[in-house]
N, C-alpha and C positions, 0 to 999 in steps of 0.2 A: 300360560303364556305371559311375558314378562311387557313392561310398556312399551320395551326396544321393538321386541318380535311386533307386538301390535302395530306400531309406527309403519315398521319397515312393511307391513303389510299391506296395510293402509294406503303405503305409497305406492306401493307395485299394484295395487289394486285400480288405484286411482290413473298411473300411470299408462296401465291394459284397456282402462277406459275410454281414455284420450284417444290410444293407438286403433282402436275398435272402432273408435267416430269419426277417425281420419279415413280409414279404410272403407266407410260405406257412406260417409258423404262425398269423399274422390271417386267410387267405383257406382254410385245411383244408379248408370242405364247397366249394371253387369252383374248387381247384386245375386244374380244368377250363379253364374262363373266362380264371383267373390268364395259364395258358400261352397261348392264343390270346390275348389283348392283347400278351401281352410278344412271340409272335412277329413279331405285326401292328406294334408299332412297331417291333422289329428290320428288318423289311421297309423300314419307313416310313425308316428310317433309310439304309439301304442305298439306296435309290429315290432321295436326297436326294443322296447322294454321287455315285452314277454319272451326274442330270443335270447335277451341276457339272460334271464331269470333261466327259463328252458336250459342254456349251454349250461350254465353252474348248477345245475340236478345234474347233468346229464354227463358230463366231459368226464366222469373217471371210468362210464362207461364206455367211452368212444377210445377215450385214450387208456389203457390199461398200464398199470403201476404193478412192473413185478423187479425182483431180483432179477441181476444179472451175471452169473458168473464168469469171469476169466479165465481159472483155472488159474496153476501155479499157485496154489492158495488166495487168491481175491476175489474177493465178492464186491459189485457194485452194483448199490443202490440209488434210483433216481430221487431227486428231491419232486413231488408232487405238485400240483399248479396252486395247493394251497401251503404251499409251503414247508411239509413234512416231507419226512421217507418213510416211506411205507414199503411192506416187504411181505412176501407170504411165504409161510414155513409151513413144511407137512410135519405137525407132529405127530405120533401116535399114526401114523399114515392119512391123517385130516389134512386137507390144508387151513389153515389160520392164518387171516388178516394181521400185522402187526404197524404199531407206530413204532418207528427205533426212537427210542424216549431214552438220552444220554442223562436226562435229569431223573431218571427213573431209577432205583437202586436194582429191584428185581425185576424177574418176567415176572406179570400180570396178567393175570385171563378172566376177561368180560364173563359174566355168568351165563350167557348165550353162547360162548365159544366152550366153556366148560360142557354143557349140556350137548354139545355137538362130537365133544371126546367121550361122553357115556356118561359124566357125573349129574349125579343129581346135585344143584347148588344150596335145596334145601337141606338137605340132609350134611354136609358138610360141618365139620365143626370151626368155627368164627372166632380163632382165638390170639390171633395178632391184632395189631393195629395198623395203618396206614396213616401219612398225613398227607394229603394230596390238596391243589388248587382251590376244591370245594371242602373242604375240610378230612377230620378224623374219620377213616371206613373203616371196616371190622375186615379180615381178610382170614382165608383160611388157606392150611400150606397142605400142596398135591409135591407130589416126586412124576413129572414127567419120563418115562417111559424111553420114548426116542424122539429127538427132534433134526429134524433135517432140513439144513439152508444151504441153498448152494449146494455143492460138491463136500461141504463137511456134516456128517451125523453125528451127535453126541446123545449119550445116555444118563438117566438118571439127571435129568436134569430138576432142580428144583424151583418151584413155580406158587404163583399163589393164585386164589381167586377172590377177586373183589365182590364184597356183599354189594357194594352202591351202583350207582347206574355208571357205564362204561362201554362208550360206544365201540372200539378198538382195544381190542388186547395190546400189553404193551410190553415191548421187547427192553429190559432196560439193561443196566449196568453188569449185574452178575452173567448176564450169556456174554457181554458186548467184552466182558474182560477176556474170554477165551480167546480171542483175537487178540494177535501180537501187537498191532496198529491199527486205531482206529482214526479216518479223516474225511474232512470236508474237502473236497476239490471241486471248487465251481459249483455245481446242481448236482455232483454225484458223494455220497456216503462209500469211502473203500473202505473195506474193510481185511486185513489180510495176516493168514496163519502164519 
């Protein structure tokens, strides 16, 4: 903590002081009352914090984040309350969580989504590389099977899996190019053959 932080401390401290000595030398016959209000909003306050905290764990389960097809070839995707699209594809007849990662060159599969299509991740051989966010990963290349979004299946699709940690599999560039047009409108991701 730097001498600013200290000061500005110091003074709010001091400030809270002042306000706390005006409060129970104006309220003497109520000190009673005083204390229950101040707990009752210390509560209130407290109550305020933990259903933030509570809603953001909990809001992608209340609110669900899926594709949505239109047909005539377009798929639309909502943008999520944090800010992504997110999308689920049955591959292989799984379904899989995906971020659409237009900065992503390939599809990417988490080592946990891998293990949920049968592969074993140890076993895998690790002989790409990646440059991602958090640096160089080792990836190894799977040929997906079938993968199914929307109203369009494709096969043989080629995919990778990331040795690193990878909380979302990620939809990138090479599936996102089958698609004639790819766009942002508002909160929604179209996407259309």
């Amino acid at each position: 903590m730097g001498e600013y932080e200290l000061g500005r401390l110091t003074y709010l401290g001091l400030l809270g002081a002042v306000l706390l000595a005006y409060l129970v030398v104006a309220n003497r016959g109520q000190l009673g009352s005083l204390l229950r209000g101040a707990i009752l909003w210390v509560l209130i306050f407290i109550g305020v914090i933990v259903a933030v905290t509570l809603w953001q764990e909990v809001r992608d389960d209340v609110v669900p984040i899926r594709a949505v097809s239109f047909g005539e070839g377009r798929i639309s995707v909502p943008r999520d309350p944090g800010g992504h699209f997110l999308a689920t594809l049955e591959v292989q007849g799984v379904p899989i969580e995906f971020i659409v990662d237009t900065g992503a060159t390939d599809v990417v599969l988490s080592r946990a989504d891998a293990r949920r299509l049968g592969l074993d991740p140890d076993q895998l051989v690790y002989s790409g590389r990646a440059r991602t966010a958090n640096g160089v990963v080792r990836t190894a290349r799977i040929t997906l099977e079938d993968v199914t979004f929307g109203e369009f299946t494709d096969s043989a699709v080629r995919a990778w899996v990331n040795e690193g940690e990878l909380d979302l599999s990620l939809l990138g560039m090479s599936y996102l190019e089958r698609f004639e047009r790819v766009e942002i409108a508002r909160d929604r991701l179209i996407l259309t053959r």
